[in-house]
Backbone as a chain_set.jsonl record, in Angstrom:
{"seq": "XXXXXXXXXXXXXXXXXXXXXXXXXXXXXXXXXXXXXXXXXXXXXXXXXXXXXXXXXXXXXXXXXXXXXXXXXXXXXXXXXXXXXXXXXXXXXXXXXXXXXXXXXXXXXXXXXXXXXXXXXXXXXXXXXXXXXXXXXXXXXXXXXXXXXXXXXXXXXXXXXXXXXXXXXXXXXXXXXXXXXXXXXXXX", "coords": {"N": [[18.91, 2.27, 3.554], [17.445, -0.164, 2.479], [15.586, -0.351, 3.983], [14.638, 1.442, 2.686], [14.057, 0.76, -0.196], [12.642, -1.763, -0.101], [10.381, -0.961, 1.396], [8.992, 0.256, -0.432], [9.064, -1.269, -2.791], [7.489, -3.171, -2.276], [5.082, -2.296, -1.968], [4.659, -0.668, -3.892], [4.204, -2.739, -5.909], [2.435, -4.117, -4.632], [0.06, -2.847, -5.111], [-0.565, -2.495, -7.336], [-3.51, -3.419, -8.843], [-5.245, -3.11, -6.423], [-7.681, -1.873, -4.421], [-7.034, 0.037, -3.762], [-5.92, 1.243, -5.961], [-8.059, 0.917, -7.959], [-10.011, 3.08, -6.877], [-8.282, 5.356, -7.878], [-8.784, 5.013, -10.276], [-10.907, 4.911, -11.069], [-11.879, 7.536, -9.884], [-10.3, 9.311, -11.301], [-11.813, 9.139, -14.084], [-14.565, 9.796, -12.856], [-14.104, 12.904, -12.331], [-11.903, 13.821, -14.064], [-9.413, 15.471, -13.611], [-6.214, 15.538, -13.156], [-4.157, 16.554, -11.58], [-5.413, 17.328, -8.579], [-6.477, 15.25, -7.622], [-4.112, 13.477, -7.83], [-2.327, 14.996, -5.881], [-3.996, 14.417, -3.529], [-4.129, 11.831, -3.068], [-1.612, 11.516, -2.612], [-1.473, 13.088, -0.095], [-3.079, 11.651, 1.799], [-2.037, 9.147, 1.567], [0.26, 9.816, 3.036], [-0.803, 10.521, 5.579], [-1.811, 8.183, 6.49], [-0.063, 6.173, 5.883], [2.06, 7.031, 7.935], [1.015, 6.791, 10.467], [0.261, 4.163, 10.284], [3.07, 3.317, 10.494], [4.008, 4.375, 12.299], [2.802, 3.044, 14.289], [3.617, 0.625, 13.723], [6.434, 0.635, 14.512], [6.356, 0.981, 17.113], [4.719, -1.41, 17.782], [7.162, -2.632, 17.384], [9.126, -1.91, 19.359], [7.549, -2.843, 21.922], [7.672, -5.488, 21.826], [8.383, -8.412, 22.317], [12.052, -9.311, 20.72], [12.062, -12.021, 19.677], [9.096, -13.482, 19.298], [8.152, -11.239, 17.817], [9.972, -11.78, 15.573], [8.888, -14.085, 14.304], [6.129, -13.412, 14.406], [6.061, -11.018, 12.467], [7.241, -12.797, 10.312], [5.413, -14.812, 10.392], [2.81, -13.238, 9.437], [4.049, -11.671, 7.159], [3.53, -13.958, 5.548], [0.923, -14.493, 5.311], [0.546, -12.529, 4.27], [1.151, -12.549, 1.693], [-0.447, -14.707, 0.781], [-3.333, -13.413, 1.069], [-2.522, -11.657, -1.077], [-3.166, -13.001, -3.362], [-5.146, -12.607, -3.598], [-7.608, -11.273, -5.931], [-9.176, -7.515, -6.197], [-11.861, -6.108, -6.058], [-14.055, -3.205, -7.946], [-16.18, -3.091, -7.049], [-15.727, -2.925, -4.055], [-15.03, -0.487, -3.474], [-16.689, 2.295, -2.873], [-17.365, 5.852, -4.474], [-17.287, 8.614, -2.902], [-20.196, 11.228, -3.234], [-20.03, 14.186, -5.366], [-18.848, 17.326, -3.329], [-19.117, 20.048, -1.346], [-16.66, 19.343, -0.435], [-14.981, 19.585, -2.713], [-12.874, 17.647, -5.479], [-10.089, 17.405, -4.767], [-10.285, 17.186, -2.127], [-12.213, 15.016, -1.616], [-10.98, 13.045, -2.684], [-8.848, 12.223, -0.922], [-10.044, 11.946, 1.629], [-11.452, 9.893, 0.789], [-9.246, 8.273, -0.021], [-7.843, 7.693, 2.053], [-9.918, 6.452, 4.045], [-10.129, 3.878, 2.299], [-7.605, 2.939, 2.362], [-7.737, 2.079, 4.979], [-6.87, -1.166, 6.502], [-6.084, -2.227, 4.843], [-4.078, -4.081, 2.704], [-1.621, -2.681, 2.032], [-1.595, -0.765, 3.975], [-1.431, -2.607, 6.013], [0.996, -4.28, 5.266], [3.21, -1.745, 5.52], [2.591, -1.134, 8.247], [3.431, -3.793, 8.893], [6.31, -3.461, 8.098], [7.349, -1.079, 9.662], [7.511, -1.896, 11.33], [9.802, -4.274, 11.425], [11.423, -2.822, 10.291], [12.186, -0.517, 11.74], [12.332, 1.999, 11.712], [10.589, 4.764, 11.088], [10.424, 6.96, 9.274], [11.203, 6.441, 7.368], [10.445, 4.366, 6.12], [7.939, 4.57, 5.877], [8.433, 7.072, 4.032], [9.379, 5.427, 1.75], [6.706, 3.338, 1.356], [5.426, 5.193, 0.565], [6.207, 6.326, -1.483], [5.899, 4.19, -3.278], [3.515, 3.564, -3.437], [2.255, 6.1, -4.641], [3.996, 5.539, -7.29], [1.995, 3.368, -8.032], [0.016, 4.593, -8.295], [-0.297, 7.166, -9.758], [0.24, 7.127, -12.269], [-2.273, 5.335, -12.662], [-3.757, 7.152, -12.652], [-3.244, 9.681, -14.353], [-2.853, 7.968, -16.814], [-5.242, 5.858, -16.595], [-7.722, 3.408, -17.565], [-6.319, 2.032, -19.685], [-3.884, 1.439, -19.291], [-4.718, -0.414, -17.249], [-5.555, -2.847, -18.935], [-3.189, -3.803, -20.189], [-1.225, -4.266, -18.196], [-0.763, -7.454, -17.294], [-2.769, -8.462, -14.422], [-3.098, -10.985, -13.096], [-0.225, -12.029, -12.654], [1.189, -10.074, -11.466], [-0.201, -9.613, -9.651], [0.821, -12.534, -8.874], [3.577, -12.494, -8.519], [4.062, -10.299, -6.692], [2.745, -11.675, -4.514], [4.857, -13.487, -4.308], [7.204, -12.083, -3.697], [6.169, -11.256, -0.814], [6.224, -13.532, 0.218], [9.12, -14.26, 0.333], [10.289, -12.546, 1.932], [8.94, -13.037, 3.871], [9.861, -15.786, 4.603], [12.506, -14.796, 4.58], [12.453, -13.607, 7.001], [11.557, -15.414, 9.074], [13.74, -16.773, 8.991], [15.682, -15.478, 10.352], [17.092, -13.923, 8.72], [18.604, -10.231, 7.595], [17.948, -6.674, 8.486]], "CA": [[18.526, 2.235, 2.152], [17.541, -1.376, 2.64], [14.765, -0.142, 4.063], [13.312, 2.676, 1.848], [13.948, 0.123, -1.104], [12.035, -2.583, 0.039], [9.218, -0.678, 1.139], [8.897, 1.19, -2.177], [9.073, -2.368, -3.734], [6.592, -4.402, -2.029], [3.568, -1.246, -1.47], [3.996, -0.582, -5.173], [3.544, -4.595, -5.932], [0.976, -4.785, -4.157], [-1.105, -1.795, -5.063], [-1.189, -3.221, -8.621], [-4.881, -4.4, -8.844], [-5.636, -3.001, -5.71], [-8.793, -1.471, -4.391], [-7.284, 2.199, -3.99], [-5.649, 1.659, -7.212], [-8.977, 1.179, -9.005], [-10.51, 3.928, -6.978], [-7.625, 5.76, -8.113], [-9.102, 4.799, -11.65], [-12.531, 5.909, -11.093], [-12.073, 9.136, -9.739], [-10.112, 10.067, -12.588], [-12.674, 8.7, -15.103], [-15.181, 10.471, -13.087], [-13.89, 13.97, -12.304], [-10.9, 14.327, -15.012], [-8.874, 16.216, -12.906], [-5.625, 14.177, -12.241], [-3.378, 16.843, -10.056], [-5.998, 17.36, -7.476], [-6.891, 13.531, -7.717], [-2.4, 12.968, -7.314], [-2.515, 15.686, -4.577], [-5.42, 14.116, -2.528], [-3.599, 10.505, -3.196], [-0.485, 11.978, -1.955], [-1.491, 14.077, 1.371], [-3.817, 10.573, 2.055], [-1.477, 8.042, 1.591], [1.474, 10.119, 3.621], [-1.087, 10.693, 6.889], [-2.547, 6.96, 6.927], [1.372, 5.455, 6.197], [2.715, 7.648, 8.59], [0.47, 6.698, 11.445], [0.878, 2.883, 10.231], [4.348, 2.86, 10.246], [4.732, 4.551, 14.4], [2.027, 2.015, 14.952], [4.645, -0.737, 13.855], [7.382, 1.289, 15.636], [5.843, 1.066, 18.46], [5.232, -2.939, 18.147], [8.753, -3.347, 17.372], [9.734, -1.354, 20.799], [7.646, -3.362, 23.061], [7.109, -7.052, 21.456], [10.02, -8.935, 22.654], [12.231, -9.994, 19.673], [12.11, -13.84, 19.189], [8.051, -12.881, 19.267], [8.166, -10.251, 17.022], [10.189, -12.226, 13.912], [7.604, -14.575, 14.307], [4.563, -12.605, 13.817], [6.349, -10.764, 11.137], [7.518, -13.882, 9.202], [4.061, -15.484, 9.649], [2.174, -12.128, 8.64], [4.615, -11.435, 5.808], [3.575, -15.18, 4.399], [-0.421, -14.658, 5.113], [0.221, -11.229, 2.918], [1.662, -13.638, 0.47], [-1.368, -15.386, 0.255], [-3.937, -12.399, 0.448], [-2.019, -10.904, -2.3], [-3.056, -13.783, -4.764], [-6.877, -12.46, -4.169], [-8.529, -10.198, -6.852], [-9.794, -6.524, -5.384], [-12.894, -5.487, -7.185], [-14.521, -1.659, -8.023], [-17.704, -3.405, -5.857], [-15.202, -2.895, -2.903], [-15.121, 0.832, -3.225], [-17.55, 3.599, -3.19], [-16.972, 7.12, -4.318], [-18.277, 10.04, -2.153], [-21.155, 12.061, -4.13], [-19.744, 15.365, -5.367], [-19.557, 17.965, -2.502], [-17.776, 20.886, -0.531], [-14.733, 19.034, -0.338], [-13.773, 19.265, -4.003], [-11.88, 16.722, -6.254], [-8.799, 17.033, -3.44], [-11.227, 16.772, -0.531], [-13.052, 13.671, -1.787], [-9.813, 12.379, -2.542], [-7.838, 12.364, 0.696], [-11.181, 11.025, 2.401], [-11.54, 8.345, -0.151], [-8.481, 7.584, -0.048], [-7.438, 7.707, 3.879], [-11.084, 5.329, 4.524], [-9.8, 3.041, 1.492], [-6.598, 2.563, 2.975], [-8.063, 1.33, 6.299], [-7.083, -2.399, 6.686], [-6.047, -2.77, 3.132], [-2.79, -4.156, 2.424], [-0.442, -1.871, 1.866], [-1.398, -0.32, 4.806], [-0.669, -3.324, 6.978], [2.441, -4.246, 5.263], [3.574, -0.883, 6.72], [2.932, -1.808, 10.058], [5.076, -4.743, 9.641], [7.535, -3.272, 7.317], [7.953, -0.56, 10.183], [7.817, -2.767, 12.866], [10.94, -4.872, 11.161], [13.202, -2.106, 10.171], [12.175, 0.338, 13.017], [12.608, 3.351, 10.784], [9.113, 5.318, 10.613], [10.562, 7.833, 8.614], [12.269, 5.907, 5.725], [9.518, 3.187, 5.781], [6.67, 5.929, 5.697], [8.676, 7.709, 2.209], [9.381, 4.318, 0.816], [5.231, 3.167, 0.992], [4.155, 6.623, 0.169], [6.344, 6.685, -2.872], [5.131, 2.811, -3.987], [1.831, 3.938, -3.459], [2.653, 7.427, -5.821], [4.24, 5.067, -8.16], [1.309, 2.49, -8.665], [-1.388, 5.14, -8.564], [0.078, 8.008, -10.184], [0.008, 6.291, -13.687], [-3.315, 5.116, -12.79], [-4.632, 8.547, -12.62], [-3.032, 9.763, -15.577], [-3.426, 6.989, -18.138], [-6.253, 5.384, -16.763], [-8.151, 2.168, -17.768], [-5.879, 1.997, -20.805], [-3.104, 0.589, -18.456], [-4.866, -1.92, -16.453], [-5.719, -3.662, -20.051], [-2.257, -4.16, -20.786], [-0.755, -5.27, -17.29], [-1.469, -9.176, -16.873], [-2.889, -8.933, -13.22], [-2.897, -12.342, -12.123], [1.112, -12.34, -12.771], [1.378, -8.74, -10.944], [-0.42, -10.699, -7.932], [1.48, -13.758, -8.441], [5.002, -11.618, -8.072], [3.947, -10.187, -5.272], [2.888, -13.007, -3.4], [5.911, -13.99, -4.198], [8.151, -10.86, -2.629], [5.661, -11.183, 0.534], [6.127, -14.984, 0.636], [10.045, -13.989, 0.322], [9.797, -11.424, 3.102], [8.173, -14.363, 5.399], [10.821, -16.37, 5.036], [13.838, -14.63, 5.377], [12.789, -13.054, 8.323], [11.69, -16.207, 9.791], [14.85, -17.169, 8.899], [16.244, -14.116, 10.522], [18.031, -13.199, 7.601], [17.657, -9.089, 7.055], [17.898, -5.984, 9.345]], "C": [[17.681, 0.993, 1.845], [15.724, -1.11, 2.609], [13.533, 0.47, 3.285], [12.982, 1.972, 0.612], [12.762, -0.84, -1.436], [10.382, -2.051, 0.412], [8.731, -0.222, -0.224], [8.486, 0.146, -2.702], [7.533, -2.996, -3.514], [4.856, -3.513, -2.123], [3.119, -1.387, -3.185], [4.027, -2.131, -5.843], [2.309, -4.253, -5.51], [-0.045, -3.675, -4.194], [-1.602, -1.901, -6.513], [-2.657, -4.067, -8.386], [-5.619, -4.1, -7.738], [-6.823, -2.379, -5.672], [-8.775, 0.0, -4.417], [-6.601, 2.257, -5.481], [-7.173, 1.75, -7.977], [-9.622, 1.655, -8.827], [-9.612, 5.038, -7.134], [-8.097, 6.147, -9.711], [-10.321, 5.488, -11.927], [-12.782, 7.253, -10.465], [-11.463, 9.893, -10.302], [-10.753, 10.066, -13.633], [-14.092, 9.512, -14.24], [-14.915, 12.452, -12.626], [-12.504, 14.724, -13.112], [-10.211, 15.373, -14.542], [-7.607, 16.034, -12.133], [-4.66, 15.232, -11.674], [-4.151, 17.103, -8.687], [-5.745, 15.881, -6.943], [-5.358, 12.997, -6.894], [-2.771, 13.778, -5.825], [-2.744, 15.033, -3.339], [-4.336, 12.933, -2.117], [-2.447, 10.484, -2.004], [-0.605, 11.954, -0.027], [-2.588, 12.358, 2.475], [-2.997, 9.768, 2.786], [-0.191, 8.816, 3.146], [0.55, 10.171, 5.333], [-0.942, 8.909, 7.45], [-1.043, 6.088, 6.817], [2.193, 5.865, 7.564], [2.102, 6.943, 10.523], [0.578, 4.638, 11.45], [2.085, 2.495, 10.816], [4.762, 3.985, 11.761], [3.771, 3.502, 14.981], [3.431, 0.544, 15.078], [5.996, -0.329, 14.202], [7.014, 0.789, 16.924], [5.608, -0.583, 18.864], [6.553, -3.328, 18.392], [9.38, -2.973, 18.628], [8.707, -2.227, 21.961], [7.193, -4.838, 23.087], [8.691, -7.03, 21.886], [9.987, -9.502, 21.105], [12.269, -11.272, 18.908], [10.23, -13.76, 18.526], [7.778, -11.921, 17.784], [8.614, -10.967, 15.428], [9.241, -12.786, 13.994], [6.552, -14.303, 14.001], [4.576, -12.143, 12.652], [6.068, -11.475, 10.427], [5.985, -14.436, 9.23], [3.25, -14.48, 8.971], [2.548, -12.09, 7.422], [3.89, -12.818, 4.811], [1.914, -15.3, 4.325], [-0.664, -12.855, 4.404], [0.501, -11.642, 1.717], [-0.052, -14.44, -0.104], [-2.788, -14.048, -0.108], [-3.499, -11.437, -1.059], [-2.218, -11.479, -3.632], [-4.722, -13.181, -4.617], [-7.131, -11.006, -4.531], [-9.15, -8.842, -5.827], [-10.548, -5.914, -6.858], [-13.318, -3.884, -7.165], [-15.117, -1.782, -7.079], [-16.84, -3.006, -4.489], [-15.116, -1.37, -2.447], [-16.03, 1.792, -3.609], [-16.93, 4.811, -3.568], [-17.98, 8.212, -3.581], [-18.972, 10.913, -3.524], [-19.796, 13.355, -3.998], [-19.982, 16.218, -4.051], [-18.523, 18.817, -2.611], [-16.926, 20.664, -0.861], [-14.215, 19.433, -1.61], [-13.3, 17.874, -4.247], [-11.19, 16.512, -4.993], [-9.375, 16.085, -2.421], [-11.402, 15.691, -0.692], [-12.079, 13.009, -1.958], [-9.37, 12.047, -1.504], [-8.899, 11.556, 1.087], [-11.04, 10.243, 1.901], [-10.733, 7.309, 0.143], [-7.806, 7.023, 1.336], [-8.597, 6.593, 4.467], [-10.609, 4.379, 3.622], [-8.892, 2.009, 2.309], [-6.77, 1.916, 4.388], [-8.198, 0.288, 6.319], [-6.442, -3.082, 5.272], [-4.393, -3.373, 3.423], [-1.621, -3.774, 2.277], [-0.302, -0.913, 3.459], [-0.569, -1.373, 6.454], [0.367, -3.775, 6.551], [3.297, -2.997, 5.461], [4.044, -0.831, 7.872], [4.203, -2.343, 10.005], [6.39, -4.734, 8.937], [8.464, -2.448, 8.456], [8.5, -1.44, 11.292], [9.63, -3.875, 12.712], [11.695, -3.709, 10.956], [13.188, -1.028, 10.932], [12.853, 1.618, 12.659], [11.254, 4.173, 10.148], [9.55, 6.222, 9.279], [10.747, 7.189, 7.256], [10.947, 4.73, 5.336], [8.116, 3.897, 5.122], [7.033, 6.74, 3.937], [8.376, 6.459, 1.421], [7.903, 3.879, 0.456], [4.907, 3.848, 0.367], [4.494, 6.565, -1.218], [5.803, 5.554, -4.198], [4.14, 3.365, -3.794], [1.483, 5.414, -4.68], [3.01, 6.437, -7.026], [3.361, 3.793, -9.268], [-0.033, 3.203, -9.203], [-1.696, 6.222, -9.316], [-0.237, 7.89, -11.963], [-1.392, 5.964, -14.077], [-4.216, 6.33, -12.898], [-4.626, 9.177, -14.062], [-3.271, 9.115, -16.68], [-4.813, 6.05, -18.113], [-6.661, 3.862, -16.808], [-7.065, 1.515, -18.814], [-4.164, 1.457, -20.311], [-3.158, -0.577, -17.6], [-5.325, -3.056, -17.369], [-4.99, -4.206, -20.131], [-1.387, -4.79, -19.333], [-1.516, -6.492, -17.106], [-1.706, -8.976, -14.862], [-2.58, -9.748, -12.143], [-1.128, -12.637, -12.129], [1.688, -11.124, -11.68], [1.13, -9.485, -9.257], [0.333, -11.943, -7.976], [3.085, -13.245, -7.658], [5.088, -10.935, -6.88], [3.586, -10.863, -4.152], [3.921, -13.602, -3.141], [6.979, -13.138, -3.4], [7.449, -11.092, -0.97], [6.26, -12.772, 1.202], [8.042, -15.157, 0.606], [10.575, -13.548, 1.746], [9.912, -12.794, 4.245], [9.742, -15.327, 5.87], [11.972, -15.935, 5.364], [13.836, -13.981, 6.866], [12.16, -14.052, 9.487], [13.091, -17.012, 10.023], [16.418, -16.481, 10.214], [17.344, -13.538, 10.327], [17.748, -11.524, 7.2], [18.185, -8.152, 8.394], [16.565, -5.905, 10.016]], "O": [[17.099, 1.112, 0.767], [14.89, -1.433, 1.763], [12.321, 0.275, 3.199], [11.892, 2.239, 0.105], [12.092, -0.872, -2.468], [9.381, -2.548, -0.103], [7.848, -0.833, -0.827], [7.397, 0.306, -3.255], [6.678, -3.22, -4.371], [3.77, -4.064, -2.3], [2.097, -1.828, -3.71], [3.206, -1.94, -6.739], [1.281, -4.157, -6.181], [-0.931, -3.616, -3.342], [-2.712, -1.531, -6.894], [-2.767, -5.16, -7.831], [-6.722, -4.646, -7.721], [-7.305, -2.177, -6.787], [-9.6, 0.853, -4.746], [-6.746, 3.285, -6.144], [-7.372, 2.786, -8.612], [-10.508, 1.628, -9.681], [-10.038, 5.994, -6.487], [-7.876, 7.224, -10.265], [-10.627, 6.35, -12.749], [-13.817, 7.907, -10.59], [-11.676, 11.097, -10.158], [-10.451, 10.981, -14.4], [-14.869, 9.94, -15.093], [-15.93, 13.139, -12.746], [-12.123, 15.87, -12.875], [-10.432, 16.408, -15.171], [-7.548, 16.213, -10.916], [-3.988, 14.542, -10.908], [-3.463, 17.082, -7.666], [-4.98, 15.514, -6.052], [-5.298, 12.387, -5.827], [-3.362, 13.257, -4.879], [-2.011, 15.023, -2.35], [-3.736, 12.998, -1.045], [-2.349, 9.82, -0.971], [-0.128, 11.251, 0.864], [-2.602, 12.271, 3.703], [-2.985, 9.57, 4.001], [0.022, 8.123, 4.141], [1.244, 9.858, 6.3], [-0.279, 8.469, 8.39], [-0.868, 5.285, 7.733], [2.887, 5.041, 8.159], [2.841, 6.755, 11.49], [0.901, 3.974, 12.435], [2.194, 1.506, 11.54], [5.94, 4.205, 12.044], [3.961, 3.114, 16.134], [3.902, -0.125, 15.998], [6.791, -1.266, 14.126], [7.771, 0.103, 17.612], [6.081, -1.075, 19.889], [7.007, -4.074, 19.259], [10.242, -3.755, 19.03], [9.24, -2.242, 23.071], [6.551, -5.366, 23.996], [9.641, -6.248, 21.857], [9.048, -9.901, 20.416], [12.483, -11.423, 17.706], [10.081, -13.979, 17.323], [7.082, -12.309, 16.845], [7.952, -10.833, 14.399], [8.285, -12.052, 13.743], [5.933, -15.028, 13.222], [3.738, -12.401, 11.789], [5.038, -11.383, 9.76], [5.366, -14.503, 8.168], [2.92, -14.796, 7.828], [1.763, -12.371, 6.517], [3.746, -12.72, 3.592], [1.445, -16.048, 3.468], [-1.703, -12.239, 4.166], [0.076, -11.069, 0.714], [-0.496, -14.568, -1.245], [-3.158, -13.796, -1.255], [-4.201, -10.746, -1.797], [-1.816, -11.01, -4.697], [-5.469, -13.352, -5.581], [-6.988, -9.972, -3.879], [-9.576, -9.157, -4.716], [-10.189, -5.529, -7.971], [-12.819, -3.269, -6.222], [-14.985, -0.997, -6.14], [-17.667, -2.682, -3.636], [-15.127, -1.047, -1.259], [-16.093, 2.082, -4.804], [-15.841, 4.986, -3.023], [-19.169, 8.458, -3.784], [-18.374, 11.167, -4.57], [-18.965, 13.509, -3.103], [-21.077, 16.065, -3.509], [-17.52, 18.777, -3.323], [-16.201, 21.398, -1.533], [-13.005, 19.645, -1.677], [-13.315, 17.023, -3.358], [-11.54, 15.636, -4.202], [-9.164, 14.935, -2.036], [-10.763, 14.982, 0.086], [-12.141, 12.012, -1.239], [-9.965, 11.007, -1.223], [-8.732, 10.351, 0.897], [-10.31, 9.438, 2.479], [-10.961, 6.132, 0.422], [-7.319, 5.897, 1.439], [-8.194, 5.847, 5.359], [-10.576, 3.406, 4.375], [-9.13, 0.881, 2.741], [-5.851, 1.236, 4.843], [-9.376, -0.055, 6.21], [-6.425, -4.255, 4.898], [-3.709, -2.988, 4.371], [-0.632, -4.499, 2.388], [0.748, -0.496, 3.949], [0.235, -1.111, 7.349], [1.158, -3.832, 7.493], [4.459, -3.373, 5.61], [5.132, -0.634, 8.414], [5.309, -2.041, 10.455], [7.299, -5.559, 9.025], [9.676, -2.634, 8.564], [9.578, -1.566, 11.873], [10.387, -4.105, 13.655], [12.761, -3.665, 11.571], [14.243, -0.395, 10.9], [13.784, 2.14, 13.273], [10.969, 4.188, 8.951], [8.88, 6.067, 8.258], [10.325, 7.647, 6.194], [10.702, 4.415, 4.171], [7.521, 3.661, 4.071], [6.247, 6.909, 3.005], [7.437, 6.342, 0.634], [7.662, 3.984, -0.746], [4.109, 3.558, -0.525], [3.654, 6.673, -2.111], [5.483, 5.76, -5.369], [4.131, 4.028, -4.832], [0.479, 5.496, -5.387], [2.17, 6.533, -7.92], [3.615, 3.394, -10.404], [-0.843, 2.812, -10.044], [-2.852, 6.491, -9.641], [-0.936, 8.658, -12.625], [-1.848, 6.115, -15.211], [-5.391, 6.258, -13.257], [-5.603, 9.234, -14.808], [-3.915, 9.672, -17.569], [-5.381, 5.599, -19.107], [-5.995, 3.073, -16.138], [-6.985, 0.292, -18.703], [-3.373, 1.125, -21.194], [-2.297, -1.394, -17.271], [-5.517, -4.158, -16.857], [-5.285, -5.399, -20.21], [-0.885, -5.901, -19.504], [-2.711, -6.538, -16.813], [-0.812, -9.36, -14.108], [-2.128, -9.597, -11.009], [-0.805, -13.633, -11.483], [2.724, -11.408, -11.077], [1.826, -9.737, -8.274], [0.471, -12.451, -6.863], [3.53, -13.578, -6.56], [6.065, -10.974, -6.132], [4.026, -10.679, -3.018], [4.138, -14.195, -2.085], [7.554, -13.663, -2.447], [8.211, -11.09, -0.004], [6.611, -13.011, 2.357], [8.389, -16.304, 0.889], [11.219, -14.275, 2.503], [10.725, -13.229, 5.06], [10.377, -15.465, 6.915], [12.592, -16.452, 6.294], [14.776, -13.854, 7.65], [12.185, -13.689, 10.662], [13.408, -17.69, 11.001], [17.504, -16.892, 10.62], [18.192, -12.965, 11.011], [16.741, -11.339, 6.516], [18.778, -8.739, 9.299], [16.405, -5.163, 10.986]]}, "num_chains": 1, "name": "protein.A"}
């Protein structure tokens, strides 16, 4: 439970302000269409977590463990610090209208977005620490449903009213949490 909690916690943190959240924003502002748009988000986020999170399975099975907290705990505390920097629109393109549809362009969008981004590598090393693809993989997918889901639906008219820089400070702070207790090697 430990597990599915904490991922859930830290993905949707840190997808506040993010770069797929605010192409989350603009492809509902330009194709008004928000269950395809969720859909896409959805079937996206669940391939590109899923494949994250046996990637950091798969560290955690052949990094020796003294090694392994280590990388974690320092990773977890240099996601702490990436997490205090701003992600702009300029960072994301949307695909021209095509074939694919709303869905289509979604999923793509969102599956190339997700490449390298944050949430995807705290994944990795969320799986790689609690060595549970399955539970680590729901928990992201559903933080990632829970930060972007809203954003689809309500729009710009929500990122007015959250204070940002406090959204990123709190989560620097959970990552910079993270770091330490499992340098500590406090935690499952």
């Amino acid at each position: 439970m430990e597990a599915f909690a904490v991922s859930t916690g830290v993905v949707a943190l840190s997808e506040i302000g993010d770069k797929t959240q605010l192409l989350a924003l603009l492809l509902a502002a330009r194709f008004r269409r928000p269950l395809p748009i969720v859909l896409g988000i959805l079937v996206a986020t669940l391939a590109n977590h899923a494949a994250a999170a046996a990637f950091g399975a798969w560290v955690q099975a052949v990094v020796p463990e003294s090694a392994l907290r280590w990388g974690l705990g320092l990773s977890f505390l240099a996601m702490a610090a990436w997490a205090l920097k701003p992600d702009t629109l300029d960072d994301t393109r949307t695909p021209p209208t095509s074939a694919l549809g709303v869905f289509g362009i979604t999923v793509l969008a969102f599956f190339l977005a997700e490449m390298g981004d944050k949430t995807q590598i705290a994944t990795v090393m969320l799986a790689a620490k609690y060595a549970m693809l399955f539970t680590v993989t729901a928990g992201t997918t559903l933080g990632m449903m829970l930060a972007n889901v809203p954003a689809v639906l309500i729009g710009e008219r929500a990122m007015k009213i959250l204070p940002l820089v406090w959204v990123r400070r709190g989560t620097a702070g959970v990552f910079a949490l993270l770091g330490v207790l499992v340098l500590a090697g406090v935690g499952g």
